[in-house]
C-alpha positions as CSV (number, residue, x, y, z in Angstrom):
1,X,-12.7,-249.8,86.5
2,X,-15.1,-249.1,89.2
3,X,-13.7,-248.8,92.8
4,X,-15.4,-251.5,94.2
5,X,-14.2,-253.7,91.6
6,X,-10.2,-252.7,92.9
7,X,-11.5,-253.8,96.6
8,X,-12.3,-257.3,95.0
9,X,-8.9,-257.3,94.1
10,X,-7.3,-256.2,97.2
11,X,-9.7,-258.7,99.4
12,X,-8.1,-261.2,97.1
13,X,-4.7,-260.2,97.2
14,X,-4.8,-259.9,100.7
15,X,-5.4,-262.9,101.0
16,X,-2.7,-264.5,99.1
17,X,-0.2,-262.2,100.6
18,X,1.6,-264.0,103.4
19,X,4.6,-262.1,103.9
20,X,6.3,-262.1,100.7
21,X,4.9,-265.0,99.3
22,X,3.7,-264.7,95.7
23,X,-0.5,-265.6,95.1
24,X,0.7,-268.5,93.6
25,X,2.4,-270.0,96.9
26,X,-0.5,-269.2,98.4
27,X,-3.7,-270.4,96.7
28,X,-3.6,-273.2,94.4
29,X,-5.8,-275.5,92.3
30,X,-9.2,-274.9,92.6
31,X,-9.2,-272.4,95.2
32,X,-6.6,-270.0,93.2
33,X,-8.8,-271.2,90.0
34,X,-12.3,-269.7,91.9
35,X,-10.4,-266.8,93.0
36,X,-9.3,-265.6,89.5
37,X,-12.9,-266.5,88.0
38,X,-14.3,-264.3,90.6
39,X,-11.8,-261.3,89.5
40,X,-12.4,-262.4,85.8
41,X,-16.0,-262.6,85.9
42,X,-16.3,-259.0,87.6
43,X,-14.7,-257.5,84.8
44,X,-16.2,-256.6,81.1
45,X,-12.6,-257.7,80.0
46,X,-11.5,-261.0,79.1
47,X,-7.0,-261.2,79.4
48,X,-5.6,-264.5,78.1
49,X,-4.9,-265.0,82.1
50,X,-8.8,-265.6,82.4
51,X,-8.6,-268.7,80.2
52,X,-7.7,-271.3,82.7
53,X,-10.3,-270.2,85.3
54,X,-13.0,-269.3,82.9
55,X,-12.3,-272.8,81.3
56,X,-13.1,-274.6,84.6
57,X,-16.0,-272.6,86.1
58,X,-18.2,-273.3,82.7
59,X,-17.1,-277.0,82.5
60,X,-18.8,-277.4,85.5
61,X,-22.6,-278.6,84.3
62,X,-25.0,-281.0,85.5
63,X,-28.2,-282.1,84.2
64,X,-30.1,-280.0,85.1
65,X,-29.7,-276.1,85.3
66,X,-30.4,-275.5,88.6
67,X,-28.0,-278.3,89.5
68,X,-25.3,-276.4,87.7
69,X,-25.8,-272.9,89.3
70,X,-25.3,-274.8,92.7
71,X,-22.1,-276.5,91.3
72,X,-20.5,-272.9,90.1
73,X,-21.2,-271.6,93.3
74,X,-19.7,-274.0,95.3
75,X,-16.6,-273.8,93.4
76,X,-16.9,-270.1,93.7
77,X,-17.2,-270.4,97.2
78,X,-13.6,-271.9,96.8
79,X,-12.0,-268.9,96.9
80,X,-11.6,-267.3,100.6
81,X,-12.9,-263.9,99.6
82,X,-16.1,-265.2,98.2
83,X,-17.8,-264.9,102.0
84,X,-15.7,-262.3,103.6
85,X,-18.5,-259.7,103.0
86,X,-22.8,-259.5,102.2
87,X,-21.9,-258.1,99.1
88,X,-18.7,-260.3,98.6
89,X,-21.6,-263.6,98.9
90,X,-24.0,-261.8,96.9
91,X,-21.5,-261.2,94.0
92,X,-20.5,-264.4,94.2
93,X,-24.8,-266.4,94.3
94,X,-25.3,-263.3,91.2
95,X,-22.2,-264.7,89.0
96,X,-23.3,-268.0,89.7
97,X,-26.5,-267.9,88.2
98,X,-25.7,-264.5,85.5
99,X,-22.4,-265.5,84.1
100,X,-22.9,-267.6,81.1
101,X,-26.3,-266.7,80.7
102,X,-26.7,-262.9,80.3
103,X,-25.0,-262.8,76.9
104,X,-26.8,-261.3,73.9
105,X,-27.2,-264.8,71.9
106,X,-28.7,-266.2,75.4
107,X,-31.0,-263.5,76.2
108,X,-32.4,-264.0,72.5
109,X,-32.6,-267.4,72.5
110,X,-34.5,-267.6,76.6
111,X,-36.7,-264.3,76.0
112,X,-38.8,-265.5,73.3
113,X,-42.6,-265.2,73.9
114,X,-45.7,-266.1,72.2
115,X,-48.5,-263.0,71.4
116,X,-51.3,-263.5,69.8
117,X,-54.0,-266.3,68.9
118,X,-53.1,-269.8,68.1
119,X,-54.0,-269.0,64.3
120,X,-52.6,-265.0,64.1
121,X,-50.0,-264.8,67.3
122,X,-46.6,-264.4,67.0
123,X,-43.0,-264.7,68.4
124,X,-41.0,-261.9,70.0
125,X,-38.2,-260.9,72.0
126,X,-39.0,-259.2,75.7
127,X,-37.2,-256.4,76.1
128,X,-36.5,-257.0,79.9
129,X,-33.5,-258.1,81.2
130,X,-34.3,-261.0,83.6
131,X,-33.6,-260.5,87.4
132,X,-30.4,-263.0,87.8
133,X,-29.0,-261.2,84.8
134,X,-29.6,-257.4,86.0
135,X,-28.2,-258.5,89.7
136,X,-25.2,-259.8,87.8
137,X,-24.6,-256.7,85.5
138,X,-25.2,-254.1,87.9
139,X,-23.4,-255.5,90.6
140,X,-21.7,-252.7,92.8
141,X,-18.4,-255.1,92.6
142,X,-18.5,-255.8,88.8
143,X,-17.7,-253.8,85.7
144,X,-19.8,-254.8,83.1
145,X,-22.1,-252.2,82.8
146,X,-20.6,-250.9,79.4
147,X,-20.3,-254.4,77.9
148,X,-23.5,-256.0,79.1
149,X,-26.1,-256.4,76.1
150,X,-28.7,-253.9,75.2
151,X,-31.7,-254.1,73.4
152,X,-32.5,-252.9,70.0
153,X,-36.2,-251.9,69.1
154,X,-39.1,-252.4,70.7
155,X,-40.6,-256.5,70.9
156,X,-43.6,-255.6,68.6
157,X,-41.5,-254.2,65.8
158,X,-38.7,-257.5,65.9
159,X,-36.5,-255.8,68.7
160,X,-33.4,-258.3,70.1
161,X,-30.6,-258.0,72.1
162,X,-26.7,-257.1,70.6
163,X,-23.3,-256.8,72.3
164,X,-22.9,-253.5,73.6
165,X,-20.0,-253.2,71.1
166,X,-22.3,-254.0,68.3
167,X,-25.1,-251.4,69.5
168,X,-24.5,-248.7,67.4
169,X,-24.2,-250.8,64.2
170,X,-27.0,-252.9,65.1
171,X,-29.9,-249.9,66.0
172,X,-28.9,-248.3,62.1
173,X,-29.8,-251.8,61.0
174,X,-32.9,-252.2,63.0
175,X,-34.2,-248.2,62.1
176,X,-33.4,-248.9,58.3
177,X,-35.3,-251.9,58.3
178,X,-38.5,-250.4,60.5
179,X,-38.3,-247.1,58.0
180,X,-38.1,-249.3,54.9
181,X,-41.4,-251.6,56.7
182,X,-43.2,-248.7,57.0
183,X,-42.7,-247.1,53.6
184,X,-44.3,-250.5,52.4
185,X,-47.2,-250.2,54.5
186,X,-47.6,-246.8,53.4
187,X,-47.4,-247.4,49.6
188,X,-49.7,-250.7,50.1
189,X,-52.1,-248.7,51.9
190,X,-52.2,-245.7,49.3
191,X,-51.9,-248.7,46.2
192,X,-55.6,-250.0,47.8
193,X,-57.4,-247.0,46.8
């Protein structure tokens, strides 16, 4: 884990260190609950122990999306550690409106655009990682650069997003397909003559 992800941890167990009092004397209900999705959403790991917290920070929606970023912050903001620092608060506003969203199957399904005429266009996949989602996954206090999703291809050729963990797999797909594309085009073209 990255360093700064280990002074998360220590703002947050100082914090529910009072003498010898365990964290769970300390903080309880939602407060502990924000705390530990704060420490579980830095991290590209998901422990069983995330669960709970995990559970309650995505059951919080509200009609409208905007409305629901507000409502995970605020009960982000629970946890005491949230504001102790700039970079603390903007860890905390970059979670709110990343985590959740910044997956592979939600990049592909919000990066969809429309090229072309009405009659001739067509649908691809952008390539860029929107701005709420880079701040989130390149946060000096989270750890998710080697799990975050990367992009496969280029948009013009049918390029999309995978799980980092499915990268590998997923680019042999993609070149088999483009070589096996353009060794069509290439007997078509030859086959018109």
């Amino acid at each position: 884990m990255k360093k700064k992800l280990l002074s998360i941890v220590a703002a947050v167990a100082a914090l529910c260190s009072a003498g010898t009092a365990s964290a769970q004397d300390v903080l309880t209900g939602d407060t502990r609950l924000a705390c530990e999705a704060v420490l579980c959403l830095a991290s590209g790991t998901r422990p069983s122990e995330c669960a709970p917290s995990l559970q309650r920070y995505f059951s919080i929606t509200a009609r409208k999306l905007s409305d629901t970023i507000k409502r995970r912050k605020n009960f982000l903001d629970l946890c005491p550690a949230s504001n102790q620092t700039p970079e603390m608060s903007a860890l905390v506003s970059a979670m709110s409106r990343g985590a959740g969203r910044c997956d592979a199957q939600s990049l592909n399904q919000t990066l969809v655009f429309w090229q072309g005429s009405y009659d001739d266009g067509r649908t691809y996949i952008s390539n860029s990682m929107p701005d709420y989602c880079a701040a989130y996954t390149n946060h000096a206090y989270t750890d998710l650069n080697s799990t975050k999703p990367r992009y496969v291809g280029t948009p013009e050729r049918g390029g999309y997003w995978v799980e980092a963990a499915d990268y590998d797999r997923a680019l042999a797909e993609y070149n088999e397909r483009i070589r096996r594309e353009d060794e069509e085009r290439r007997r078509a073209s030859w086959g018109g003559y």
